[in-house]
C-alpha positions as CSV (number, residue, x, y, z in Angstrom):
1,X,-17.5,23.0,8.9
2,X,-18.1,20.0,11.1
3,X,-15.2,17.7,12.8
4,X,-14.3,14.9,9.9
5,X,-13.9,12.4,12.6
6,X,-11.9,10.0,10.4
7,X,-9.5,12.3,10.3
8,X,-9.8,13.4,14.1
9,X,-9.6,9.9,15.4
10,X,-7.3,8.5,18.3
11,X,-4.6,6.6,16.2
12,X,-1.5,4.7,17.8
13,X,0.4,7.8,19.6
14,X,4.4,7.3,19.7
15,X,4.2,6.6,23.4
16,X,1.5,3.7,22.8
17,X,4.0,2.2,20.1
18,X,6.8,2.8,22.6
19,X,4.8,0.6,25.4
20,X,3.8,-2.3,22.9
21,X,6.9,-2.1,20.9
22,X,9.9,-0.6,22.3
23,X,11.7,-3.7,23.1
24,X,13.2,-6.0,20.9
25,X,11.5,-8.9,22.9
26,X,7.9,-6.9,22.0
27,X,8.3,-7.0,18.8
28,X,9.7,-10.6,18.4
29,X,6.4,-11.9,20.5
30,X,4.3,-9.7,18.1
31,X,5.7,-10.8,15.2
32,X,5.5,-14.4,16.0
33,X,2.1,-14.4,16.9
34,X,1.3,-12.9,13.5
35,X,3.0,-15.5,12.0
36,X,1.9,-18.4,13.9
37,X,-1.1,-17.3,15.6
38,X,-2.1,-21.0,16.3
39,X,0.8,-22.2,17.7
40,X,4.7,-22.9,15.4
41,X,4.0,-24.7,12.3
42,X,7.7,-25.9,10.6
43,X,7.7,-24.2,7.7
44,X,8.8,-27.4,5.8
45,X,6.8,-29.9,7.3
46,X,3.9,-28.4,9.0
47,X,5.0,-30.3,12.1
48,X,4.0,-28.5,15.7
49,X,6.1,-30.2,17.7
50,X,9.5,-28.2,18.6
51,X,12.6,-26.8,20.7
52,X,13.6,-23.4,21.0
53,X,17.1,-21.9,21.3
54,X,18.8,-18.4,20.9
55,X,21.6,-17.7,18.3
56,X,23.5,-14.3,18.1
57,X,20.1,-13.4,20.4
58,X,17.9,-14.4,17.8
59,X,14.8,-17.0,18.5
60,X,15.3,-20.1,16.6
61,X,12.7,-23.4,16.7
62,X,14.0,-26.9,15.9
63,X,10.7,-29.1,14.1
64,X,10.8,-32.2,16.2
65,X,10.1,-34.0,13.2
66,X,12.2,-32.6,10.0
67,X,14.6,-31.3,12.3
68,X,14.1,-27.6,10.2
69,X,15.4,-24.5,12.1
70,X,13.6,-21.3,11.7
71,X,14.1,-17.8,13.0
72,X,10.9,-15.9,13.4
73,X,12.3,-14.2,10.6
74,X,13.5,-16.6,7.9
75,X,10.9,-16.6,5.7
76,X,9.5,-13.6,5.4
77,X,10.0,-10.2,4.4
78,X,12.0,-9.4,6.9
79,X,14.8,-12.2,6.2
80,X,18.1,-12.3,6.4
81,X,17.9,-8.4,7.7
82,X,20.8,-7.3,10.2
83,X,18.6,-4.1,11.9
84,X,16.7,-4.7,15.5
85,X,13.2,-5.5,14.9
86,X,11.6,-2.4,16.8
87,X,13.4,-0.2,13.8
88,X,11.2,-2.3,11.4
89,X,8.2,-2.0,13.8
90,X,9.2,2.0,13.8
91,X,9.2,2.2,10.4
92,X,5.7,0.4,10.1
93,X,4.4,2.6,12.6
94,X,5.9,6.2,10.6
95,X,4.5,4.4,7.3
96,X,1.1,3.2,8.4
97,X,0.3,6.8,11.2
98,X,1.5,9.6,8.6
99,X,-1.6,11.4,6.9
100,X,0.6,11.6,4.0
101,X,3.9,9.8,2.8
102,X,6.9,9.2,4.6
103,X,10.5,9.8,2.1
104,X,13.3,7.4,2.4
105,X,15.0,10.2,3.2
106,X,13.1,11.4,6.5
107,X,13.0,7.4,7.4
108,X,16.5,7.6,7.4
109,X,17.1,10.5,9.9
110,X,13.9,8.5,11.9
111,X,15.3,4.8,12.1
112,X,19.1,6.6,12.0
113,X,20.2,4.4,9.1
114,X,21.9,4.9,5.8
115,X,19.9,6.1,2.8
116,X,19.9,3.1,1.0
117,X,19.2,1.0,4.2
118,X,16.3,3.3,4.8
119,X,15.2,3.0,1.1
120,X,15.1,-1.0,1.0
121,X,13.2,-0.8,4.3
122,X,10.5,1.5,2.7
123,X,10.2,-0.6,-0.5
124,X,10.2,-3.5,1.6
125,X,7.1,-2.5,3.1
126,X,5.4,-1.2,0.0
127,X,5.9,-4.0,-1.4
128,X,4.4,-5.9,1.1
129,X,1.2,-2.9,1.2
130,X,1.2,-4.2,-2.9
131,X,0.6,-7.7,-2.5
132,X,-1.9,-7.2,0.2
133,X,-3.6,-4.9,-2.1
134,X,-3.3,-6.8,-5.1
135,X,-6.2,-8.8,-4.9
136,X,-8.2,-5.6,-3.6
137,X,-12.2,-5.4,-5.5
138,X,-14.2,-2.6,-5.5
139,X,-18.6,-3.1,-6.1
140,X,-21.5,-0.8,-5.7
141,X,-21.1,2.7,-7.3
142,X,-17.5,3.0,-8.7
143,X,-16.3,6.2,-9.5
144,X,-13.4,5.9,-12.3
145,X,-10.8,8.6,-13.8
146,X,-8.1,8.7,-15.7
147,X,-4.5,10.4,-13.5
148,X,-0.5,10.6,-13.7
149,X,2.4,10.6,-11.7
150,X,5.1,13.1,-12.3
151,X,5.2,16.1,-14.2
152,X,6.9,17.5,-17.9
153,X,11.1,17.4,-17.9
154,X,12.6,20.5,-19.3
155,X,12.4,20.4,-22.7
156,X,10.6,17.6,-23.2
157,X,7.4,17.0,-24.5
158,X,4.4,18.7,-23.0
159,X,0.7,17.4,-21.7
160,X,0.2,13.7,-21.7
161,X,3.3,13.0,-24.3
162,X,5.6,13.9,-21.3
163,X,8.1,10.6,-21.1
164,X,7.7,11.4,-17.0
165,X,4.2,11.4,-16.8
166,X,3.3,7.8,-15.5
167,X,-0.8,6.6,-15.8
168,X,-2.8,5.1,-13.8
169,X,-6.2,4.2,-13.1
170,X,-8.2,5.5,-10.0
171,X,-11.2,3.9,-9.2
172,X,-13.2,4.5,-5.7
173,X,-16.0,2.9,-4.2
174,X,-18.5,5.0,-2.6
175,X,-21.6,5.2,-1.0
176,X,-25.0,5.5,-2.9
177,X,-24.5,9.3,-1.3
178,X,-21.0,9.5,-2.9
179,X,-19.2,9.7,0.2
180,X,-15.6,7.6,-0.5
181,X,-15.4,3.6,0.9
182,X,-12.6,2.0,-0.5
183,X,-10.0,2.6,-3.2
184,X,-8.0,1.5,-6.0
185,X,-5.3,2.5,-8.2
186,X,-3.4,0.7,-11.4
187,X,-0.4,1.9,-13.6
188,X,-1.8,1.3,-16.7
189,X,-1.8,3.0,-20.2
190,X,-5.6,4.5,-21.1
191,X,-6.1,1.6,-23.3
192,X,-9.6,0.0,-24.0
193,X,-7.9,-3.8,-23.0
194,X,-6.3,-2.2,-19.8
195,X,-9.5,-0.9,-18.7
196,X,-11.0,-4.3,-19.7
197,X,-8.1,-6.0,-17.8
198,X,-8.2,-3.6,-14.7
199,X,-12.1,-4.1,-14.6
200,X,-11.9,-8.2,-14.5
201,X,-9.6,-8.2,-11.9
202,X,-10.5,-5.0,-9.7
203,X,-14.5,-4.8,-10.5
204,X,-16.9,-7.1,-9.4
205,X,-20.7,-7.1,-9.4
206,X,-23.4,-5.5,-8.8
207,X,-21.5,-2.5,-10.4
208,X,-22.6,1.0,-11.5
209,X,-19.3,2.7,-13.0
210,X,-19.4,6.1,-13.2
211,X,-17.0,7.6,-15.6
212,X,-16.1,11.0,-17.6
213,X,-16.9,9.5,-20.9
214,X,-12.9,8.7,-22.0
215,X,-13.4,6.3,-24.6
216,X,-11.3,3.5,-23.1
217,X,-14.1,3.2,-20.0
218,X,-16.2,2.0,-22.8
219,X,-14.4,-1.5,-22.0
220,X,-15.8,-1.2,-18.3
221,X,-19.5,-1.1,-19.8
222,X,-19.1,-5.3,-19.3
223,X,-18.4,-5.6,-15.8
224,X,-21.8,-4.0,-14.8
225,X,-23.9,-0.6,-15.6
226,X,-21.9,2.0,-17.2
227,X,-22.8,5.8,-16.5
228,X,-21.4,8.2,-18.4
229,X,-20.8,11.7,-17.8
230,X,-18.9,13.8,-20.3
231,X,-17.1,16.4,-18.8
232,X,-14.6,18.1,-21.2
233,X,-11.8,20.0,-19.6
234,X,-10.7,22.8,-17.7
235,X,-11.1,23.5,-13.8
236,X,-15.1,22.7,-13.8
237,X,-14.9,19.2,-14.9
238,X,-13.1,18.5,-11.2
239,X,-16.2,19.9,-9.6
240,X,-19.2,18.2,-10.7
241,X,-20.3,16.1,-7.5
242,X,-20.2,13.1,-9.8
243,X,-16.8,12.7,-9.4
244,X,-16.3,14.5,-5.8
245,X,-15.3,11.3,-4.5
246,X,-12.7,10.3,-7.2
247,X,-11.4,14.3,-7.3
248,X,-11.0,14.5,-3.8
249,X,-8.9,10.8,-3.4
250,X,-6.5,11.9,-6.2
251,X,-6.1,15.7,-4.9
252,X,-5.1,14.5,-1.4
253,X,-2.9,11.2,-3.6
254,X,-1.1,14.1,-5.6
255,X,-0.4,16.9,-2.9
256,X,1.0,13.9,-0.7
257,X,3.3,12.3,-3.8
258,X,4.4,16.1,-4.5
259,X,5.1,17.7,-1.0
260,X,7.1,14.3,-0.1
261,X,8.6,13.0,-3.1
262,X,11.2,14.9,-5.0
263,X,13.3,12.5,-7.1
264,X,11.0,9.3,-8.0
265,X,11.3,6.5,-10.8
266,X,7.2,6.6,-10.9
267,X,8.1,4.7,-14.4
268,X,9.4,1.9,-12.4
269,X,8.4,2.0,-9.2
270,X,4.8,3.7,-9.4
271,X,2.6,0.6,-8.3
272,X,4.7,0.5,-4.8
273,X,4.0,4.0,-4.6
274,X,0.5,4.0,-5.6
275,X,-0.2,0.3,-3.1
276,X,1.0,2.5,0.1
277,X,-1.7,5.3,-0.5
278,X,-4.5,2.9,-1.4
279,X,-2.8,0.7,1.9
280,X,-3.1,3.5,4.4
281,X,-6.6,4.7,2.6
282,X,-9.0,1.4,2.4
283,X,-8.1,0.6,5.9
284,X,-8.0,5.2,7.8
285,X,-11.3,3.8,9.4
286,X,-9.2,2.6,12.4
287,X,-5.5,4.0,12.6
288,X,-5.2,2.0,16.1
289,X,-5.0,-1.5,14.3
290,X,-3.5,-0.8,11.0
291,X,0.2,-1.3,12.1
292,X,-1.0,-4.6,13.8
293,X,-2.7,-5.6,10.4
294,X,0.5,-4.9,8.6
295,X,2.7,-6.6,11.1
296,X,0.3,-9.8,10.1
297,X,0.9,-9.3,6.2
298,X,4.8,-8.8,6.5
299,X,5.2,-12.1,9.1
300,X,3.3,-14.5,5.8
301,X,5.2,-12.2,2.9
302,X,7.9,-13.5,1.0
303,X,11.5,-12.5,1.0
304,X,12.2,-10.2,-1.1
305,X,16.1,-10.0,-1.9
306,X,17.7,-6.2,-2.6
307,X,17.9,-7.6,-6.6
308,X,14.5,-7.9,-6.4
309,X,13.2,-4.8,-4.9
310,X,15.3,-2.7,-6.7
311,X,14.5,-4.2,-10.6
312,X,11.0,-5.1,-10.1
């Protein structure tokens, strides 16, 4: 079998990220020249004109003109936060380098933090990975199916009437060949208006949409050509090399959810889960500048308070 070399490729070793970012200083440079990568802007005024000073260590600018203070923090997703920034930058690193997912649980015994510290860092981030990927659009060939996350409680209903079973929507763009480009995934119920939803905001034309024939994908037949394929069941429906590139994105999506996860709220918190795969997959064609890119997207995010992360 010959060398996959996207998944062979030269990545950001730990020693690399140790160089660029094992200093606090590093990371407070790299993060403000993400943020304002044309010079300080006051966040209230726009002004460019300012004075620096250090509180409690922190960098702080005065605008010359509204007299705002900032921290290179305030602002953003990382606001208000009492750990170092090179345990942030760590756990962007761990998050955006592993092939598969990283728990809360092994981020804590990484970043030495509590649980719950560790598990508002992670959601932090996937929340950040979901609003970059939010406005993500998919053209060409689409490949489309139908999936879920979690699996049947003990004594509870079986197949797709299991109360854990979460669905989603997978849908990957590939090349005219069928080799994978660029993915993405919605929780969603297998509804003919989700679908129709799903495809007005994530489809975009030209479009050939290439489906199993599951009557809600009918409601895709608007947003460009619609080719059906019905496949029935069993094990040689996942084989048919109109759907190798689909399969093969939500085999590798499962085994990684499974063989990391062990106690998840997919019914809540599925979309975070399913933005960090898509994340780390639309952008696997270069691993070297893929924490960089996600230093950029945290620096403009929101805050996001602990009520938030943890209800929404």
């Amino acid at each position: 079998m010959p060398m996959n070399r996207v998944q062979f490729q030269r990545g950001l070793s730990m020693p690399e990220f140790l160089c660029q970012y094992g200093m606090d200083a590093r990371c407070e440079a790299a993060l403000t020249a993400a943020r304002w990568p044309n010079g300080f802007a006051c966040p209230r005024c726009a002004g460019p004109a300012s004075c620096t000073f250090r509180r409690e260590g922190r960098l702080y600018w005065q605008c010359a003109s509204c007299r705002h203070q900032c921290s290179v923090i305030s602002g953003t997703i990382f606001e208000a936060t009492k750990l170092p920034l090179t345990l942030w930058f760590l756990a962007m690193h761990l998050l955006t380098q592993a092939k598969n997912n990283v728990s809360a649980l092994e981020l804590k015994r990484h970043l030495g933090v509590s649980y719950p510290t560790a598990w508002l860092v992670k959601h932090k981030l996937m929340e950040v990975m979901r609003l970059r990927e939010g406005s993500r659009q998919l053209t060409g060939r689409v490949e489309i199916d139908d999936a879920y996350l979690g699996g049947e409680r003990s004594g509870g209903k079986t197949g797709r009437g299991s109360e854990n079973k979460v669905p989603f929507i997978a849908a990957v763009q590939t090349t005219e060949d069928g080799k994978p480009v660029l993915a993405c995934f919605a929780q969603a119920p297998f509804t003919t208006q989700a679908v129709k939803e799903f495809a007005a905001k994530s489809l975009v034309r030209p479009l050939t949409v290439v489906s199993d024939g599951l009557g809600c994908f009918t409601a895709a037949e608007g947003a460009g050509v619609h080719e059906r394929h019905v496949t029935g069941g069993g094990k040689a429906s996942v084989k048919l090399p109109q759907f190798k590139a689909v399969n093969t994105v939500l085999s590798n999506l499962k085994t990684a959810m499974t063989g990391t996860y062990h106690a998840v709220k997919f019914e809540k918190y599925a979309q975070r889960y399913l933005a960090e795969v898509q994340y780390r997959f639309n952008r696997r064609f270069d691993l070297q500048s893929i924490l960089r890119r996600l230093v950029r997207v945290a620096a403009t995010a929101q805050p996001r308070t602990r009520g938030f992360i943890r209800e929404v």
